[in-house]
C-alpha positions as CSV (number, residue, x, y, z in Angstrom):
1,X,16.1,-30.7,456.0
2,X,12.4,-30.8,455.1
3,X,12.3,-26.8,456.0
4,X,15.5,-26.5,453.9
5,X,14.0,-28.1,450.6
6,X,10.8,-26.4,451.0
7,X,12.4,-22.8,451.2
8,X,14.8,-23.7,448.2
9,X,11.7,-24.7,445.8
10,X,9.8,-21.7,447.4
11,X,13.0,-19.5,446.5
12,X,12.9,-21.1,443.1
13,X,9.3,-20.7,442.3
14,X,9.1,-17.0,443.4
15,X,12.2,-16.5,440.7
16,X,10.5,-17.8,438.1
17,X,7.5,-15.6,439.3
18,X,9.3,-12.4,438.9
19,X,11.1,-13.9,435.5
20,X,7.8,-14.1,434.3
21,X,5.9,-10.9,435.6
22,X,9.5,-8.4,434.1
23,X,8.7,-10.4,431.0
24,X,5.3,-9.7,430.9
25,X,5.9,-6.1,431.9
26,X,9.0,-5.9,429.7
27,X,6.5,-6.9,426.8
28,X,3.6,-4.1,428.1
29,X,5.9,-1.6,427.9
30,X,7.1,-2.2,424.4
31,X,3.6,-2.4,423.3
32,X,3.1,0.7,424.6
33,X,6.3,2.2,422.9
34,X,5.0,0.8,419.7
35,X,1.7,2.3,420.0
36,X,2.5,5.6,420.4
37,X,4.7,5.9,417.3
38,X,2.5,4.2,414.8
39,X,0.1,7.4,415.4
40,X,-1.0,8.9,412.0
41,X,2.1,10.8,410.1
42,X,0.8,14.3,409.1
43,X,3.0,16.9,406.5
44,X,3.3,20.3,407.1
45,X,3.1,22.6,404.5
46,X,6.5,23.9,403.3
47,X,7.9,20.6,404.4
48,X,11.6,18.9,403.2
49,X,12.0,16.1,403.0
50,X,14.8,15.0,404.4
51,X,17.1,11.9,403.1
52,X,19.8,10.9,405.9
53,X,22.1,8.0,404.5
54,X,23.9,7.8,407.9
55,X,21.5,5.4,408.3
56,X,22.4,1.8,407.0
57,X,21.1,1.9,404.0
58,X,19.0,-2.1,402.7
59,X,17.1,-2.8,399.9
60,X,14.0,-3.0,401.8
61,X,12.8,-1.3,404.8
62,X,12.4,-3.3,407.7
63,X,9.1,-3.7,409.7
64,X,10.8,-2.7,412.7
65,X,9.3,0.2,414.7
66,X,11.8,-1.3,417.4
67,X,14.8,0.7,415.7
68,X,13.4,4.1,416.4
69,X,12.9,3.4,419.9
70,X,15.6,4.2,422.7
71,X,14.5,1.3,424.9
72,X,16.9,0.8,427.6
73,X,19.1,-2.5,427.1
74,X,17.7,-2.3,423.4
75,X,19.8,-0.6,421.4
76,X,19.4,-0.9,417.9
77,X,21.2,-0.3,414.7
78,X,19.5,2.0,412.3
79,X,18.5,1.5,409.4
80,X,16.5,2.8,406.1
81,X,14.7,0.9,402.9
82,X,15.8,1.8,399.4
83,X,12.3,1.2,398.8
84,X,11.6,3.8,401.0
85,X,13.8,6.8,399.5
86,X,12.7,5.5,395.9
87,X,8.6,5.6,397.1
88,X,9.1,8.9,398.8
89,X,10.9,10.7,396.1
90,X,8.3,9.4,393.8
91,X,5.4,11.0,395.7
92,X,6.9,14.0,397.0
93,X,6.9,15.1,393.2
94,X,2.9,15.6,393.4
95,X,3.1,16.8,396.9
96,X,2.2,20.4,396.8
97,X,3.4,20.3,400.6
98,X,7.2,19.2,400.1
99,X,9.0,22.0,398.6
100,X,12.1,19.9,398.1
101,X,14.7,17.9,398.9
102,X,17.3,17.6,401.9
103,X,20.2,15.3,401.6
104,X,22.3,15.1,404.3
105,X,25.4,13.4,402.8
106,X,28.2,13.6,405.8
107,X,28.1,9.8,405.2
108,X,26.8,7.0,403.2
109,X,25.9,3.7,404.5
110,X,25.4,1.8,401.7
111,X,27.1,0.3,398.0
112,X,27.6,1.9,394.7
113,X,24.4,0.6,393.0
114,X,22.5,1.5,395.6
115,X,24.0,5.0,395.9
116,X,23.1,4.8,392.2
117,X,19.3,3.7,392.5
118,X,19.2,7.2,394.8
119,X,20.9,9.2,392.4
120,X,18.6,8.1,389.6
121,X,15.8,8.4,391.5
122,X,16.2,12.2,392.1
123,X,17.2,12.8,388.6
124,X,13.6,11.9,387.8
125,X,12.1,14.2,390.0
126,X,14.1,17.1,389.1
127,X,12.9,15.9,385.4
128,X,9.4,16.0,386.6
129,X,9.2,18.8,388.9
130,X,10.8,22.2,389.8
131,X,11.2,21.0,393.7
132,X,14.9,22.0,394.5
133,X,17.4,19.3,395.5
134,X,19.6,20.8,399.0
135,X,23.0,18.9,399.5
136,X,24.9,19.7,403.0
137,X,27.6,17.7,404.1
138,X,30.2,18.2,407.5
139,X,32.7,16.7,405.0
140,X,32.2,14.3,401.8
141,X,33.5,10.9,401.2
142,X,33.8,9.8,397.7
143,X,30.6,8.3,397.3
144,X,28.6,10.8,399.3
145,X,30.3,13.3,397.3
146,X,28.8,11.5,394.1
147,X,25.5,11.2,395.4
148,X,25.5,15.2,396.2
149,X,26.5,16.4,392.5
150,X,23.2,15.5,391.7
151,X,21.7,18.3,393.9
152,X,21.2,21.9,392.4
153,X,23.4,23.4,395.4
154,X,25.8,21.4,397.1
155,X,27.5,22.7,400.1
156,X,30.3,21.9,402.3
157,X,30.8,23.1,406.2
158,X,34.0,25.7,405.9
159,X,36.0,23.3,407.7
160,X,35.0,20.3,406.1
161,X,36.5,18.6,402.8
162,X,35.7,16.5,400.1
163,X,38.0,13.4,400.0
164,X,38.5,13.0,396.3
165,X,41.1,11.0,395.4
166,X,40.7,7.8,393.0
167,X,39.6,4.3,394.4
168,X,42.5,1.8,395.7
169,X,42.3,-1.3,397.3
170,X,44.4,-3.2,399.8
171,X,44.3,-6.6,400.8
172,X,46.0,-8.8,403.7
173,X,48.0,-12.0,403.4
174,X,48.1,-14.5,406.2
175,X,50.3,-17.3,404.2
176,X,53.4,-16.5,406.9
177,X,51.6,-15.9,409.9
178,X,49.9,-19.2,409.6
179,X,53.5,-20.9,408.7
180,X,54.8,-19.5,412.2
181,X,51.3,-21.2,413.8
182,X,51.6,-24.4,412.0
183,X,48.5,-24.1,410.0
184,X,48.5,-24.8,406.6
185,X,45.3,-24.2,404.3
186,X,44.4,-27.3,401.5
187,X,43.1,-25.3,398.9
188,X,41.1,-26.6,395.9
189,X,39.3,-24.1,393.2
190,X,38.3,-23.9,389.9
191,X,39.1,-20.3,388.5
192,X,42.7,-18.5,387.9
193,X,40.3,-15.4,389.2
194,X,38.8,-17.2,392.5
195,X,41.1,-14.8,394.7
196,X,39.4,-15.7,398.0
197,X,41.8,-18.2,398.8
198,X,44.6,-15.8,397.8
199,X,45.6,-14.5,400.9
200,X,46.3,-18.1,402.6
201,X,48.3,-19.2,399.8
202,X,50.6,-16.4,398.4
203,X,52.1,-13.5,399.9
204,X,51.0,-10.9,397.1
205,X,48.2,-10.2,394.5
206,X,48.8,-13.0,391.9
207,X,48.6,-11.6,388.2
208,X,45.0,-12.3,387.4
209,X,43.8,-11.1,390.1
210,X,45.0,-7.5,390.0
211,X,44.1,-7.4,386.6
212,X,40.5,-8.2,387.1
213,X,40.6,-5.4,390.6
214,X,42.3,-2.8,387.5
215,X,39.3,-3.7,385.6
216,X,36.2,-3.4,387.6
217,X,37.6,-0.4,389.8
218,X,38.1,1.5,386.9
219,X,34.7,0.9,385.6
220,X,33.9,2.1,388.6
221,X,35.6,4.9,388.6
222,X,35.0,6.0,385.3
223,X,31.0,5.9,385.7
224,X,31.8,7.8,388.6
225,X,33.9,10.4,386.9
226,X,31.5,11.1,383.8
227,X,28.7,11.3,386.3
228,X,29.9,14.2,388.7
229,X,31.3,15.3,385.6
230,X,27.6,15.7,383.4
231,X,26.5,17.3,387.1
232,X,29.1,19.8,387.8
233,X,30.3,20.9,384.2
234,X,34.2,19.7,385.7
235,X,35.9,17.7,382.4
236,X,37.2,14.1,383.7
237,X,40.8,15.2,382.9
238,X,40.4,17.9,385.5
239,X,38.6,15.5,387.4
240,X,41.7,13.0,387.3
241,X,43.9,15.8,388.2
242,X,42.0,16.8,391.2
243,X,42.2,13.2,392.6
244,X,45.7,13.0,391.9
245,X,46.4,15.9,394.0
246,X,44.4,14.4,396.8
247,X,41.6,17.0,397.6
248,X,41.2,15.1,401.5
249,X,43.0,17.7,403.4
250,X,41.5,20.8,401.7
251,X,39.0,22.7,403.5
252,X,36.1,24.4,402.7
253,X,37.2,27.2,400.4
254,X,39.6,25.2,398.3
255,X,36.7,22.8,397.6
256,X,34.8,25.6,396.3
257,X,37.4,27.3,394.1
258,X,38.2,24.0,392.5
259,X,34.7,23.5,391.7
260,X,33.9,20.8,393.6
261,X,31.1,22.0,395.8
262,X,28.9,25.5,395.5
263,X,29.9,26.9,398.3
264,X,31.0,26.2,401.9
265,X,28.1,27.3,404.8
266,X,27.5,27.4,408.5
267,X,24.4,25.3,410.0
268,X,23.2,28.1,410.6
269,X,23.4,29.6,407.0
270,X,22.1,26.3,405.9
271,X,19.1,26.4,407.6
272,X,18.6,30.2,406.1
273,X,18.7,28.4,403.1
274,X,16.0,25.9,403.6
275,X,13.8,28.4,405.3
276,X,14.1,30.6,401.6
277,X,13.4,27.2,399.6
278,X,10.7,26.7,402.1
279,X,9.2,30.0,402.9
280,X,9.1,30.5,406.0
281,X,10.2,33.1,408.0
282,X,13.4,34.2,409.7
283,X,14.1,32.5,413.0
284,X,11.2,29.8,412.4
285,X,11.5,26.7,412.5
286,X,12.0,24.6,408.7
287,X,8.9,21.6,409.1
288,X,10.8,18.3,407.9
289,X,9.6,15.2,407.3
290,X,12.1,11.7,407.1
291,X,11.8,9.3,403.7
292,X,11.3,6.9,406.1
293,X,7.7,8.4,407.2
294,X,7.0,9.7,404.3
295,X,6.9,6.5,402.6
296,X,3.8,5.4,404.0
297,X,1.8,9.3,403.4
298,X,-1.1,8.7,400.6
299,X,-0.7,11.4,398.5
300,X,-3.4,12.4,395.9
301,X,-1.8,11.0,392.3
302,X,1.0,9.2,393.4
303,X,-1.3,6.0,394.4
304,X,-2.2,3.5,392.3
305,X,-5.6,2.0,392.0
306,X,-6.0,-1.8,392.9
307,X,-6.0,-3.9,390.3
308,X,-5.8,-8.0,390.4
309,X,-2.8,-8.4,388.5
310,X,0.3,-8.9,390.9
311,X,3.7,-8.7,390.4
312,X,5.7,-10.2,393.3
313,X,8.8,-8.6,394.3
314,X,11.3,-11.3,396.2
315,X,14.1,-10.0,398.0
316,X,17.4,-12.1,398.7
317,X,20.1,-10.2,400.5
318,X,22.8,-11.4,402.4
319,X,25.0,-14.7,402.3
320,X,23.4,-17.9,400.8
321,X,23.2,-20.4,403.1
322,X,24.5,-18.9,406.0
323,X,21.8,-17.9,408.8
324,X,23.8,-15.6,411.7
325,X,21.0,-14.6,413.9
326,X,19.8,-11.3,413.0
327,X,22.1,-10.2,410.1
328,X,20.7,-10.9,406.4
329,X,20.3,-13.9,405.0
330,X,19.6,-16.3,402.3
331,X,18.5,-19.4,403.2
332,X,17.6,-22.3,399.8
333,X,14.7,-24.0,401.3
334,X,13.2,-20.1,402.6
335,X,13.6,-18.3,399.3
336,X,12.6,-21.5,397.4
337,X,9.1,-21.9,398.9
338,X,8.2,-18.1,398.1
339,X,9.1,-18.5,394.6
340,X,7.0,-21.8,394.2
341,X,4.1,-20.2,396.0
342,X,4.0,-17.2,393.5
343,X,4.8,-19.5,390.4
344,X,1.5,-21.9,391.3
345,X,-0.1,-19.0,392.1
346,X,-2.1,-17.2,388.9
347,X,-2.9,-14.1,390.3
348,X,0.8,-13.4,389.9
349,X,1.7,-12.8,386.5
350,X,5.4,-12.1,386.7
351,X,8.1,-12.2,389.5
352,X,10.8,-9.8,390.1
353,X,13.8,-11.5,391.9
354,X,16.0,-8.5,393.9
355,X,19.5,-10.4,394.7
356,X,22.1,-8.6,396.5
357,X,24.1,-11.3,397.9
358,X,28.2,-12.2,397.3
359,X,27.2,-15.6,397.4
360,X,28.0,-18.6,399.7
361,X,26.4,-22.2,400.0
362,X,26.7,-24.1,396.3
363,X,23.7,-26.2,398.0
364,X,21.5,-24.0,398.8
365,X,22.3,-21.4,395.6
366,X,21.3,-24.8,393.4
367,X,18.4,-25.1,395.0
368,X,16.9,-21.5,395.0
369,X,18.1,-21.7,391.0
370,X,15.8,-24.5,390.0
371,X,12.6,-22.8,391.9
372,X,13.8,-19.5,389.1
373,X,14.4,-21.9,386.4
374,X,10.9,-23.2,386.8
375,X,8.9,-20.2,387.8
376,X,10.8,-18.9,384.4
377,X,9.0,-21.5,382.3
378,X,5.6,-20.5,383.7
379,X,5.9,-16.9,384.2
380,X,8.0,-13.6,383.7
381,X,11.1,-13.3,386.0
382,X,13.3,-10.5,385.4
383,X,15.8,-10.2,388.0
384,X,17.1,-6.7,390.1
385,X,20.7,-6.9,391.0
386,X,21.4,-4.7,393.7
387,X,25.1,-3.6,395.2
388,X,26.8,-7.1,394.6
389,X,25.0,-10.2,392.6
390,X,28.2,-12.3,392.7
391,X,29.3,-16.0,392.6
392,X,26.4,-17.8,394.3
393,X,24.6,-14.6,394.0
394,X,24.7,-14.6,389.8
395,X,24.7,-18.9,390.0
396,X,20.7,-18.2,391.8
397,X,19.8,-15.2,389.4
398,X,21.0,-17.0,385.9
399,X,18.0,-18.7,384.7
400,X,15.7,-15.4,384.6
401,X,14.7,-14.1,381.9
402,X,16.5,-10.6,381.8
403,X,18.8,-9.6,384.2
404,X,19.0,-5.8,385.1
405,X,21.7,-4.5,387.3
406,X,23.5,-0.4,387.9
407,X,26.6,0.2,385.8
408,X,28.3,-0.5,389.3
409,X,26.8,-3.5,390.3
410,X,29.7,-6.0,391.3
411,X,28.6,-9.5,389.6
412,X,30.5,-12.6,388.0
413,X,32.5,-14.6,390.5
414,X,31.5,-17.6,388.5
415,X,33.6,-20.4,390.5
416,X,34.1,-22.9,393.4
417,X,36.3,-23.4,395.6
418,X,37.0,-25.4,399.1
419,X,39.3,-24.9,402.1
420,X,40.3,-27.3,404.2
421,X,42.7,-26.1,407.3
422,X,45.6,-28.6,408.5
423,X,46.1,-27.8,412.1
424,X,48.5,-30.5,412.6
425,X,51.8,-28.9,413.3
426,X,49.9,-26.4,415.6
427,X,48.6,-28.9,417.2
428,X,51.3,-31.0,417.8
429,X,55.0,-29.5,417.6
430,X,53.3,-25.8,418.8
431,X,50.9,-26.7,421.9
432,X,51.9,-30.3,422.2
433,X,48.6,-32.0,421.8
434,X,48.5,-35.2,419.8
435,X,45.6,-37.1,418.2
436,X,44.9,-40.7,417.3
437,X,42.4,-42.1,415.3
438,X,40.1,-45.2,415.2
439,X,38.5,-46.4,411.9
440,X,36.3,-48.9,410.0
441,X,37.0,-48.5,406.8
442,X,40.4,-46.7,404.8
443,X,38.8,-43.5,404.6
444,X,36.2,-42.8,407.6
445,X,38.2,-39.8,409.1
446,X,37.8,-38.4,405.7
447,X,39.3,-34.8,405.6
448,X,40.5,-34.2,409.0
449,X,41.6,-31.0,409.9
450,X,45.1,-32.7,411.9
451,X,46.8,-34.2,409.4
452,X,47.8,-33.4,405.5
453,X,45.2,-34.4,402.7
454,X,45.8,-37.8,401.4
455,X,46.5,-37.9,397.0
456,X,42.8,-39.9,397.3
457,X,41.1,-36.9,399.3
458,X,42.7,-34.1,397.1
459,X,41.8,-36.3,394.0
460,X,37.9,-36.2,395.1
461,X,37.7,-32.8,396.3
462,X,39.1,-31.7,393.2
463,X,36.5,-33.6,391.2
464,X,34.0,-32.3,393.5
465,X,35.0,-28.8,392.5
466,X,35.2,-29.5,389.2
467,X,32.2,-31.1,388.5
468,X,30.5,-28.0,390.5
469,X,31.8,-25.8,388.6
470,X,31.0,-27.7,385.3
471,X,27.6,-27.6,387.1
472,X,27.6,-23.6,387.7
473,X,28.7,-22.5,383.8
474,X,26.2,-25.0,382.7
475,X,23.3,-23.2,384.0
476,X,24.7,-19.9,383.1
477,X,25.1,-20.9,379.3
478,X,21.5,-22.4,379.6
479,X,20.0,-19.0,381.0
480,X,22.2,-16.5,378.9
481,X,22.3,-18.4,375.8
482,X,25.9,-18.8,375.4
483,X,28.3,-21.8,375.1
484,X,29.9,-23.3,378.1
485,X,33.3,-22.5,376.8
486,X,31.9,-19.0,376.3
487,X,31.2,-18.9,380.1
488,X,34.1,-20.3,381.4
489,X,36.8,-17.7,378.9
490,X,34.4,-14.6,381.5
491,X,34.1,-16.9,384.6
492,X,37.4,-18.4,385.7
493,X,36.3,-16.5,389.3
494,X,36.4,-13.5,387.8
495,X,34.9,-10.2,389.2
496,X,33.0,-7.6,386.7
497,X,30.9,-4.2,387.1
498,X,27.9,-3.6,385.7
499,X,28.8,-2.1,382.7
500,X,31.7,-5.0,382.0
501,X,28.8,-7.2,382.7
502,X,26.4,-5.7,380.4
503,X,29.5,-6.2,377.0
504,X,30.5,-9.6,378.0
505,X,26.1,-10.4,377.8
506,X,26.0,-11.4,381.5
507,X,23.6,-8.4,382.1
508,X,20.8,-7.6,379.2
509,X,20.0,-3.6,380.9
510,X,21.1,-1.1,382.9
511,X,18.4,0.4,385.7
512,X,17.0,-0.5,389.7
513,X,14.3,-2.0,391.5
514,X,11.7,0.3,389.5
515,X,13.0,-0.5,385.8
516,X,13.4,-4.1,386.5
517,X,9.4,-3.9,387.6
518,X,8.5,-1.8,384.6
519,X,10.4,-4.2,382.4
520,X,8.6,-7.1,383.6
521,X,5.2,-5.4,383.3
522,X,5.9,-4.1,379.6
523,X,6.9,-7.9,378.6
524,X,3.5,-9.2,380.0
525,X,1.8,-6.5,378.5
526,X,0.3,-5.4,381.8
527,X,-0.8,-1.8,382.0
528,X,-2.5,-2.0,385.5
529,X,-1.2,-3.8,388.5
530,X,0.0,-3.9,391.8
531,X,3.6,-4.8,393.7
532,X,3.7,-7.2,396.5
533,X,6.8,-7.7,398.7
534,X,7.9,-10.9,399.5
535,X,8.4,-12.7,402.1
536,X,5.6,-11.4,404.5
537,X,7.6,-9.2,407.1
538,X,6.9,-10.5,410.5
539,X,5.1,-8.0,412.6
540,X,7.1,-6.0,415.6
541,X,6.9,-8.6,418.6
542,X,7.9,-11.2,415.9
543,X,10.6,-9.0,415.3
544,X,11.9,-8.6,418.8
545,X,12.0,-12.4,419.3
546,X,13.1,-13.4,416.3
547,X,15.9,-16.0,417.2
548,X,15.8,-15.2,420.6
549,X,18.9,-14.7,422.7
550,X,21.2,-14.4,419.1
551,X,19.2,-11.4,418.1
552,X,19.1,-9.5,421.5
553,X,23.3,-10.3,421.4
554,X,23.3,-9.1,418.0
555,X,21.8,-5.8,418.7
556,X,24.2,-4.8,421.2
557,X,27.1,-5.9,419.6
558,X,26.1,-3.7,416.8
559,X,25.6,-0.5,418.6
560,X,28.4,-1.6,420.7
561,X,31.0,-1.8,417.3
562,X,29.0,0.1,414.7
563,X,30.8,-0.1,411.3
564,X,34.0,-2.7,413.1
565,X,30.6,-5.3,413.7
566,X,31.3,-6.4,410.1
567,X,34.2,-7.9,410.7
568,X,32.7,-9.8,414.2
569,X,30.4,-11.4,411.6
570,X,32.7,-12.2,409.1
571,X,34.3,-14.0,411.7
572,X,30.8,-16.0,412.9
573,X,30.5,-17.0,409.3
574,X,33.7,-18.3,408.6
575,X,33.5,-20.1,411.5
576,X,30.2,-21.7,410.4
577,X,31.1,-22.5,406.7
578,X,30.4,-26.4,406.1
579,X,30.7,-27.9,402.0
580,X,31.8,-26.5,398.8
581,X,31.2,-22.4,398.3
582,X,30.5,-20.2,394.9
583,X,31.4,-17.1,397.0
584,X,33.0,-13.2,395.8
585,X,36.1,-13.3,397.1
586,X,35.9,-10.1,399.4
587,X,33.8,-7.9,400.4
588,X,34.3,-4.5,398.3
589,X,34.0,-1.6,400.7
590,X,33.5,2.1,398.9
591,X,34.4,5.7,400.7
C-alpha cells in the first residue's frame, strides 16, 4: 500500500511537471512568434495600400499581435481599428511611396457610422491629393456598395452583383411559443417605444414601434441614397427604382449598364490595373502594404511634434455592465476611474468620450455619467458617437459638452425597462416539478421566477422603473438644456438616426473620432497638442491571458461560428442580466 501511494503522488507530481514545462514552452514559443512580427515595417515604392473590411471592423485597434498569428489551438478572430484606417489614410496623403488606395469591399464588418467615418476619411484625401481610390468587390452588399462609390473606379467581378435593394427589417415573436412552454414574461417599462420587450408580449410590431423603425431606416436610407447619388451622378429616383427592381440577382454586366459600378473585371484585369496606377511592369508583382501596418509607419509631415498639452481619447464600446470574457465591454467602476484620473490630472486639457455601446446596466451607466458630469465642470468633454450610442449608451454620454455623432449613428432609446420570467406552469403542469417556500418576513422570496408577481411586487417594480426613468430624462434635460417634458415627448424608448437626432437637439454636429477631437481642441483654444488613448492596452501576454480559460473558449467559439457567434453571446448575456436595464431594443444589423 505504501509502494501504491508513493507511485500515485510520483504519477501526480511528474503531471504537474510536464503541465508546467508545455506551459512554459507553450509561452517560449509565442514569444518567439511575437518577436518575429514586430520586425520594423518598411514601404516599397509604388505601394497600395490596401483597406480589407472583411476584417471586423472596432473603433480601436487592438494590441493584439496574437490575431495575426496561425498558432495551432489559437485561432483567432480578426480584426482592424478604425483608428487605424483613419491614421493611415491620413499619412498616406504625404507618402510619396503610396500611390493610392485599394479597397477590397466583397464584405463589410462593421456599422453605418463607422462605414461613414471611412467614407469621409477618403474623401479628404482625394480632396488633398491626386492618389487614386481602386474599389474591387466579388459581389457588393448594400453597405460595401456605399463605401465603394466613393472610389474613382469601382469594379465588380463579371459574375458578381450588387445587392441593392432598400433596407427592411424583420423581427421574431416568442409570445406563443412561451404560452405552449408555460412561461410567461412580467414585463414593466417606461416608454410606448421601449420595443425590447415586444417580442414576449405581442405577436406583431405594435404601432409605435414600426413607426419609429419607418423613421430611422429611412433616414438611413436616404443619407445613403444622396450619397451614392453625389458619387455616381445616378438621381435618387432612379436610385429608388433600381432598388425596387431588386439589383441582387444581376450580374456583372447589368450592374454596369445600370450605372451602378464602372465596369465588371477579372483578378487578373484588376491587378493590370493596379500595376498601371502603380507603375510597375507587366507580370510583376503590385508592392502592398495593410492599413493595419501602415498605421504605425512615421512618415515625413504627417507626424506631429510633442507638445504637453493632452487630450485623452476614452473609448467605451460594448454592453454596460455586462463583462463576457473576451467580447467588449463597459464596465462603471473601469470607465469611471479613467475619466477621474484624466479630470485630476492637468496636463489634460480636454477629454474626448468615444461611446458605441446599445446600452445595458442603469447602475453602472449612472455611475460612468457622474465621472462625465464632473470631468465636464472642470474640463472640455465632447463626446464621439460611433455606430450605436443608445439607451444606456446616450444616458453615459448626456452630460458632455457637445455631442457629435454620423448622420447614421443609431442613438435615443431613452427608457427602462425590467423582465421578470414566470416559470411556474413549466415547471409544474409541463415537467412536474413543484417548489415550496420558507420565509421570515411577507416578502423575502421577493420576485421569484415560479410563481406570478404579487399587486405589491408589480406596484414596486413599476415605481422602480419609473422613478429610473424620471432619473434618465432628468440628466438628459440637465446636459442638453431642455425641459424634462421636452425629453420625455423624444424619449418614450424611442430609436433616432443621426440626422433625427441632430433636429430634435440630442446631437449638436455631425462628424467622427477626428472632428469630435478637432472640436474639442478649437473650444480650448489649443493649437498644439497631442492624443492619448485610454485605457492603457495591456501588452500581448496580458492579452493571451486575459480572463483565462473564458478567453481561450471564446477564441475558438469565434472562429468556430464566425458571424452566427453573435447570437452565442447574446445568449451569455441574457443569461447574465441581473437589475433594471436602459438598453436599445435590438441589435440593428446592416447588408
Amino acid at each position: 500500500m505504501k509502494d501504491f501511494f508513493k507511485y500515485v503522488l510520483a504519477t501526480v507530481v511528474g503531471m504537474a511537471a510536464i503541465s508546467i514545462i508545455g506551459l512554459l514552452l507553450l509561452f517560449m514559443t509565442i514569444g518567439i512568434l511575437v518577436s518575429t512580427t514586430e520586425k520594423k515595417v518598411s514601404v516599397q515604392d509604388n505601394s497600395m495600400l490596401v483597406i480589407d473590411l472583411e476584417r471586423q471592423i472596432v473603433d480601436r485597434a487592438p494590441n493584439d499581435p496574437f490575431q495575426d498569428l496561425d498558432i495551432p489551438g489559437f485561432p483567432q478572430q480578426k480584426t482592424i481599428g478604425l483608428d487605424n484606417i483613419t491614421e493611415s489614410l491620413s499619412k498616406a496623403i504625404h507618402d510619396d511611396r503610396i500611390k493610392g488606395i485599394y479597397l477590397k469591399l466583397s464584405a463589410v464588418n462593421g456599422g453605418m457610422a463607422s462605414v461613414e467615418e471611412i467614407r469621409n476619411a477618403l474623401i479628404a484625401f482625394k480632396d488633398s491629393c491626386d492618389k487614386p481610390v481602386y474599389a474591387y468587390g466579388d459581389s457588393y452588399d448594400q453597405k460595401s456598395y456605399y463605401l465603394a462609390t466613393v472610389a474613382d473606379q469601382v469594379i465588380l467581378h463579371p459574375l458578381g452583383t450588387v445587392d441593392f435593394r432598400g433596407l427592411g427589417g424583420e423581427l421574431m415573436f416568442y409570445t406563443k411559443a412561451l404560452e405552449k412552454l408555460g412561461v410567461e414574461m412580467q414585463i414593466v417599462r417606461h416608454g410606448k417605444f421601449k420595443a425590447a420587450v415586444e417580442p414576449f408580449m405581442l405577436e406583431k410590431m405594435s404601432e409605435e414601434n414600426r413607426e419609429q423603425r419607418l423613421v430611422y431606416m429611412g433616414s438611413l436610407w436616404n443619407h445613403m441614397l444622396n450619397g451614392i447619388s453625389g458619387e455616381r451622378s445616378i438621381p435618387v429616383e432612379q436610385l429608388n427604382t433600381l432598388a425596387d427592381e431588386v439589383q441582387t440577382f444581376k450580374q456583372g454586366n447589368k450592374a454596369v449598364e445600370s450605372g451602378l459600378v464602372d465596369a465588371a473585371k477579372y483578378k487578373d484585369e484588376v491587378l493590370d490595373d493596379l500595376r498601371e496606377i502603380t507603375g510597375i511592369a507587366k507580370k510583376k508583382g503590385v508592392p502592398i502594404i495593410s492599413a493595419t501596418s501602415y498605421a504605425g509607419v512615421p512618415v515625413k509631415g504627417a507626424e506631429k511634434s510633442f507638445s504637453r498639452n493632452k487630450i485623452a481619447v476614452i473609448y467605451a464600446s460594448g454592453d454596460i455592465g455586462m463583462s463576457m470574457g473576451s467580447g467588449a465591454a463597459i464596465i462603471g467602476d473601469e470607465v469611471g476611474k479613467e475619466i477621474r484620473k484624466v479630470r485630476q490630472d492637468s496636463s489634460y486639457k480636454a477629454i474626448v468620450f468615444r461611446v458605441n455601446s446599445p446600452g445595458g446596466s442603469v447602475f453602472d451607466s449612472e455611475v460612468i455619467w457622474r465621472e462625465v458630469k464632473l470631468a465636464a465642470e472642470e474640463k472640455t468633454v465632447v463626446v464621439s458617437f460611433g455606430d450605436v450610442a443608445a439607451s444606456g449608451g446616450y444616458y453615459i454620454s448626456c452630460a458632455a459638452d457637445q455631442i457629435v455623432a454620423q448622420p447614421n449613428t443609431i442613438t435615443g432609446s431613452i427608457g427602462i425597462f425590467g423582465m421578470i420570467p414566470n416559470m411556474g406552469e413549466l415547471l409544474n403542469k409541463k415537467l412536474g416539478i413543484t417548489t415550496d417556500v420558507v420565509k421570515t418576513n411577507k416578502n423575502s422570496d421577493l420576485l421569484s421566477t415560479t410563481r406570478p408577481m404579487t399587486a405589491y411586487e408589480r406596484d414596486l417594480m413599476q415605481e422602480t422603473i419609473e422613478s429610473g426613468y424620471d432619473l434618465f430624462i432628468s440628466h438628459v434635460a440637465e446636459g442638453r438644456g431642455m425641459t424634462k417634458e421636452q425629453v420625455d415627448e423624444i424619449g418614450q424608448g424611442r430609436v433616432w438616426s443621426g440626422e433625427n437626432a441632430k433636429e430634435i437637439g440630442l446631437v449638436d454636429e455631425f462628424g467622427g473620432l477626428q472632428d469630435a477631437i478637432n472640436l474639442a481642441a478649437e473650444i480650448e483654444g489649443l493649437e498644439n497638442y497631442r492624443t492619448v488613448s485610454l485605457p492603457e492596452q495591456l501588452d500581448p501576454f496580458q492579452q493571451l491571458l486575459k480572463t483565462g480559460s473564458d478567453n481561450v473558449r471564446a477564441r475558438f467559439l469565434k472562429n468556430e461560428l464566425g458571424e452566427k457567434y453573435k447570437y452565442y453571446e447574446y445568449l451569455k448575456k441574457t443569461s447574465s442580466m441581473e437589475g433594471i436595464f436602459a438598453r436599445m431594443p435590438y441589435d440593428l444589423n446592416i447588408y
